[in-house]
C-alpha positions as CSV (number, residue, x, y, z in Angstrom):
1,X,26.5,-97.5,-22.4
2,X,27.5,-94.7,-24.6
3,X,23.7,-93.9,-25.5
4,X,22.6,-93.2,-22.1
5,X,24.4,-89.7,-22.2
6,X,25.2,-88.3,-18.2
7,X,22.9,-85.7,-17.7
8,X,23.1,-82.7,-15.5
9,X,26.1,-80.6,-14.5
10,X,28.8,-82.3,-12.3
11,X,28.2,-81.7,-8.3
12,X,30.3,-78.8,-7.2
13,X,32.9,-79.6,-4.5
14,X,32.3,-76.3,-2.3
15,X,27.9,-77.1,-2.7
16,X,27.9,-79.8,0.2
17,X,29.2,-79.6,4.0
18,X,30.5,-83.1,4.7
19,X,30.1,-82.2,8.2
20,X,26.3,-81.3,7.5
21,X,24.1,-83.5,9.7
22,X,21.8,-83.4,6.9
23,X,23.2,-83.4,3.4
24,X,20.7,-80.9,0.9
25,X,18.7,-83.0,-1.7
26,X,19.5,-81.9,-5.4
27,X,16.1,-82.1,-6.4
28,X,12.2,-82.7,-4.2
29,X,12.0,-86.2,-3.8
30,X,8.9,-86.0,-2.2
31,X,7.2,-84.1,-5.4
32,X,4.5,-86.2,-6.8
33,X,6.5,-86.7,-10.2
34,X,5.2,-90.4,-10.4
35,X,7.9,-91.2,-13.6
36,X,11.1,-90.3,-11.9
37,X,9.6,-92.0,-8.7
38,X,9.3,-95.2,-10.5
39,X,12.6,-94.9,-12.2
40,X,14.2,-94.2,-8.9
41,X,12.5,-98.0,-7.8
42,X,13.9,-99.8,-10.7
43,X,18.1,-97.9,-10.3
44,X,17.4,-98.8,-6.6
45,X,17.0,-102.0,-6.5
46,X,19.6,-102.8,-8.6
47,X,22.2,-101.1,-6.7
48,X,21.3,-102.0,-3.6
49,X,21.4,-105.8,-4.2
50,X,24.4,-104.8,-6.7
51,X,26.4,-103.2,-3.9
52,X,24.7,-106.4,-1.6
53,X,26.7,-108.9,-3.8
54,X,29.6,-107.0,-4.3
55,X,30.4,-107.8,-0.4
56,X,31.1,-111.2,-1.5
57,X,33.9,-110.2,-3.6
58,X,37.4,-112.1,-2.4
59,X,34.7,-114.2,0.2
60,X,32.6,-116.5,-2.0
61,X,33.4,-120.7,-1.8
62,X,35.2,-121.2,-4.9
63,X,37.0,-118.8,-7.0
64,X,34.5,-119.6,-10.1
65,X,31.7,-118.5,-7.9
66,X,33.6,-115.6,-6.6
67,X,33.8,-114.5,-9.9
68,X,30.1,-115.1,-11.1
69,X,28.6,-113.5,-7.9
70,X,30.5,-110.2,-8.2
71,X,29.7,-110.0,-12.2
72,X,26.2,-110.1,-11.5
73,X,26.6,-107.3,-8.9
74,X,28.4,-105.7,-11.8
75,X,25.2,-106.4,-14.1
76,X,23.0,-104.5,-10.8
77,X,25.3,-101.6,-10.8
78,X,24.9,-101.0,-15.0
79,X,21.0,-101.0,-14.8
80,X,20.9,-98.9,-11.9
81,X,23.4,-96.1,-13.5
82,X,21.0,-96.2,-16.7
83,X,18.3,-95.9,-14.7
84,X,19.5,-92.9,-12.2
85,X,21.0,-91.3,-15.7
86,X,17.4,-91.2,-17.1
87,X,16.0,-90.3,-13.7
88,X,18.6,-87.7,-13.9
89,X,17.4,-86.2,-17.3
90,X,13.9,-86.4,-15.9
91,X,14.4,-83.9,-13.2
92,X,15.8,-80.4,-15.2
93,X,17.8,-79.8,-12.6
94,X,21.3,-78.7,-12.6
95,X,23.6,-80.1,-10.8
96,X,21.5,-83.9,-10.5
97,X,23.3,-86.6,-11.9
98,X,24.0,-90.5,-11.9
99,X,26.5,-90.1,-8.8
100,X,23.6,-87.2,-6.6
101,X,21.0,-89.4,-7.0
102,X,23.0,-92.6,-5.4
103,X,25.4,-91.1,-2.9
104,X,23.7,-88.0,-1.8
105,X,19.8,-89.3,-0.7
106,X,18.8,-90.6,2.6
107,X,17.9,-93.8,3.4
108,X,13.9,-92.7,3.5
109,X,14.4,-91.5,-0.1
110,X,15.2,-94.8,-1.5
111,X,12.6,-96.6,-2.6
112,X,13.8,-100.1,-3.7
113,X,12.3,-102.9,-2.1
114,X,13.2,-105.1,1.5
115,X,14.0,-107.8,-0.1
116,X,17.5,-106.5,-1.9
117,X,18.6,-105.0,1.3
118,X,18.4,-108.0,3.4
119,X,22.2,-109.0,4.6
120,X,24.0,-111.7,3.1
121,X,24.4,-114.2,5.7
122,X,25.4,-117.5,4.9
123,X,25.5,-118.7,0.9
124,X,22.4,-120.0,0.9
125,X,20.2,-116.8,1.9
126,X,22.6,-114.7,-0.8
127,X,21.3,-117.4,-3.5
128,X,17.8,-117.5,-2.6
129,X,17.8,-113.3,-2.1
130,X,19.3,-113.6,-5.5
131,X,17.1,-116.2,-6.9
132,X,13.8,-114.3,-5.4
133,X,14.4,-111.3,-7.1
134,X,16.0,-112.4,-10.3
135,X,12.6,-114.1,-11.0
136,X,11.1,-111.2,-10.0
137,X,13.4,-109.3,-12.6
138,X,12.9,-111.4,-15.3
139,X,9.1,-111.2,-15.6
140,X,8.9,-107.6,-14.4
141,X,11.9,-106.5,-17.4
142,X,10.3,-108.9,-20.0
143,X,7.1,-106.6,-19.6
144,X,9.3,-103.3,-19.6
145,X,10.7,-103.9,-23.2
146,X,7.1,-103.0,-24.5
147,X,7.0,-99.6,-22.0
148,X,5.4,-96.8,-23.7
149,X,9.0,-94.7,-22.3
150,X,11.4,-95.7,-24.7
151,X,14.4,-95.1,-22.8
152,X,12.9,-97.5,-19.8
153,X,11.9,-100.1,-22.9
154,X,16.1,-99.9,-23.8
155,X,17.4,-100.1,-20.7
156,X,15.0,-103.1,-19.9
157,X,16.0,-105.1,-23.1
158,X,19.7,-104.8,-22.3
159,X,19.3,-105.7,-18.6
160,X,16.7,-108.9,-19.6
161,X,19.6,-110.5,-21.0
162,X,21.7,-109.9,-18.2
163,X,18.6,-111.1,-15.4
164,X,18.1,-114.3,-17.5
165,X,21.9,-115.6,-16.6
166,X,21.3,-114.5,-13.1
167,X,18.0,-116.3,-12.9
168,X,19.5,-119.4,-14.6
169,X,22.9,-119.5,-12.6
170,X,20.4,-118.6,-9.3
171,X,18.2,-121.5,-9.7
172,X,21.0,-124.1,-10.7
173,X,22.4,-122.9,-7.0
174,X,18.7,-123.5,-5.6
175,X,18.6,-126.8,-7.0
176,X,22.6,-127.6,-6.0
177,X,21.8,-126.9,-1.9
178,X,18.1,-128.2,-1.9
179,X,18.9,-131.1,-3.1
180,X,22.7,-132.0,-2.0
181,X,23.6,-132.5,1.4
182,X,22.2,-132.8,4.3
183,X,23.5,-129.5,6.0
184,X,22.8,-127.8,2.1
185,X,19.5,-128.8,2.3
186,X,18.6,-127.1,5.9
187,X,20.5,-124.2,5.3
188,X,18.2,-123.3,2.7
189,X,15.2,-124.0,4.7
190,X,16.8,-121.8,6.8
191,X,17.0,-119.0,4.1
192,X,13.7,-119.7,2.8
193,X,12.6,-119.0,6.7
194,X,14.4,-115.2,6.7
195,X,13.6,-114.4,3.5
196,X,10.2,-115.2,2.7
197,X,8.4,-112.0,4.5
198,X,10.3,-109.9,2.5
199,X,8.4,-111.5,-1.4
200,X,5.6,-109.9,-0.7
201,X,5.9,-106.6,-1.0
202,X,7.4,-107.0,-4.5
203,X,3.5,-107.6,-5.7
204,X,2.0,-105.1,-3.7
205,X,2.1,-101.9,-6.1
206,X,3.0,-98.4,-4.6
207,X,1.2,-95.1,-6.0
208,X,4.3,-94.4,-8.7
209,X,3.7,-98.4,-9.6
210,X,0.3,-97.7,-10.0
211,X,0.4,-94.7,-11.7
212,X,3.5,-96.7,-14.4
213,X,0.9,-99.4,-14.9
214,X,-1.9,-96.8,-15.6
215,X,-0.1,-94.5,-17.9
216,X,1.7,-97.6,-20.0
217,X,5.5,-96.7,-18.7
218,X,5.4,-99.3,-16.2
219,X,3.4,-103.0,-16.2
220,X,0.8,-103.9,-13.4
221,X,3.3,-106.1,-11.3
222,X,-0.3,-107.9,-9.8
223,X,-0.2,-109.7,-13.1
224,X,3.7,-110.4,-12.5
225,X,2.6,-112.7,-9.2
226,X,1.6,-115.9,-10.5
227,X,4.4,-116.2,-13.2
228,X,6.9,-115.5,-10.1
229,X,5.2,-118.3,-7.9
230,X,4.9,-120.9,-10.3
231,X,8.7,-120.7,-11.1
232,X,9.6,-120.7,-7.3
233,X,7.8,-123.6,-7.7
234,X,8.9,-125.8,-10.6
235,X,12.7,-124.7,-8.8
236,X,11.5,-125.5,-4.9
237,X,10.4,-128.9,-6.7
238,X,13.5,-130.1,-8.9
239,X,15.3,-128.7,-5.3
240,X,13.3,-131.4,-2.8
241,X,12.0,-127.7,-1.1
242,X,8.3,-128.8,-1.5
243,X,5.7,-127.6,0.6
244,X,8.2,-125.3,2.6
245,X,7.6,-122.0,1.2
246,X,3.8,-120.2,1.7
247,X,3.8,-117.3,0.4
248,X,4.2,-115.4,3.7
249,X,2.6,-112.0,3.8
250,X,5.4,-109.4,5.9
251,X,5.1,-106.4,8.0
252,X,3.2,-104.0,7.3
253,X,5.2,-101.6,9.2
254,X,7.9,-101.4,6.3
255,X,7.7,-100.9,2.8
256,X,10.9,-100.1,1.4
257,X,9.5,-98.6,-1.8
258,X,7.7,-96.4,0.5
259,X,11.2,-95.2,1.9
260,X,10.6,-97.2,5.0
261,X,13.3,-99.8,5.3
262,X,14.4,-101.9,7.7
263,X,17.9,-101.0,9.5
264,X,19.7,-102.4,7.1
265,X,19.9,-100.1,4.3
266,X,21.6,-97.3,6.4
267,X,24.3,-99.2,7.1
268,X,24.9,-100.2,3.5
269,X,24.5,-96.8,2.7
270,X,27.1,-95.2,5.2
271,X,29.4,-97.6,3.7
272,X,28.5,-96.7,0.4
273,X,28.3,-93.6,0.1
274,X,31.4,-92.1,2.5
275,X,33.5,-91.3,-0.1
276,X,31.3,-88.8,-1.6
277,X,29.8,-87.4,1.0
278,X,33.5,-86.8,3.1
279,X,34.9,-85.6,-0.7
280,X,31.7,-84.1,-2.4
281,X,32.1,-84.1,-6.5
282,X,35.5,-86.5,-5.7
283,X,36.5,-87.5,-9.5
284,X,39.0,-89.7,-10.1
């Protein structure tokens, strides 16, 4: 990842109180820049699902799977550093890098969606989280290559190679617990019942989403809707999961690329970001 330069100047050790209730923001993230907002969705979501999957490291049923679970949250983490690097660049300010932009925002200035922060729970709602969003991923990064940003059309073409494995070894797992054993088989009905809400919001287009689609940076993620239903589809078929997922509309009381999230996301934040926060500008 040697072309995506870090930008910015490295955070000062003395510039943040740990014991602050309320750690200072490096840069407005309530200005109405609509670029950096949408950059901010895209590095996000990746590390929130990255750092999501990561939790299964040492945990997951066979060492094999062990292995390709945390690789993919690997895969998450790299997209979302290119994208907070270019976010990064975006702002001009000093002192805003890769690391301020994940470990030094509150939970209401996140703005990736409900779906990635959702817990694990049991191994069939981590591959049907995974699975929901990879397909999500695909579509939405296949669109991106062709961004009138360069930089965003880059990083999207290196991570659409990545998303099509995880959309590949996703629905093989889809397939493998719909259509196995008894227990597989309820436990993703199950999974399918949690998770569903949360698919909705992915199609419904905040202003920065709006303004990406407008100004040719972004893609209109309306058009992104039917592709991602009809491949839920054709997998929920080959799986024996037919006529058990609707399309469920959520609540309209969150909308994580809003910055209103559900409780989840603070607790995977306070876990991931304590190290920077109780050691500011910490390097290794």
């Amino acid at each position: 990842m040697d072309q995506y330069k870090k930008p910015g100047d490295q955070l000062s050790s003395q510039s943040i109180d740990p014991y602050q209730s309320t750690i200072p923001l490096p840069i407005n993230y309530s200005s109405t820049n609509q670029l950096i907002d949408y950059i901010l969705h895209l590095a996000d979501n990746a590390l929130v699902l990255g750092h999501r999957n990561s939790e299964w490291c040492g945990h997951a049923p066979v060492l094999e799977q062990d292995i390709a679970i945390t690789n993919i949250a690997l895969d998450l983490i790299g997209q979302a550093r290119n994208f907070y690097q270019y976010a990064a660049l975006q702002s001009h300010t000093t002192g805003v890098s890769e690391d301020t932009l994940a470990y030094f925002r509150e939970a209401k200035d996140f703005k990736n969606c409900l779906l990635v922060e959702q817990p694990n729970g049991d191994w069939a709602v981590t591959i049907l989280r995974q699975f929901f969003f990879s397909t999500y991923q695909y579509y939405l990064y296949q669109q991106l290559q062709s961004s009138s940003d360069l930089q965003i059309a880059a990083i999207a073409e290196k991570a659409f190679k990545e998303v099509t494995y995880h959309l590949r070894w996703s629905s093989e797992w889809v397939i493998r617990l719909g259509d196995g054993t008894g227990e597989s088989h309820e436990r993703m009905l199950h999974a399918i019942n949690i998770l569903s809400p949360f698919t909705s919001e992915l199609f419904i287009p905040a202003n920065y989403e709006k303004a990406a689609a407008t100004e040719g940076f972004g893609t209109n993620i309306l058009l992104l809707k039917p592709l991602w239903q009809q491949k839920v589809k054709e997998i929920f078929t080959e799986a024996t999961l037919t006529n058990t997922f609707f399309f469920k509309e959520g609540n309209t009381k969150f909308s994580g690329k809003e910055g209103r999230h559900t409780k989840h996301l603070n607790a995977i934040l306070k876990e991931m970001q304590i190290l920077q926060r109780t050691f500011p500008g910490v390097e290794w």
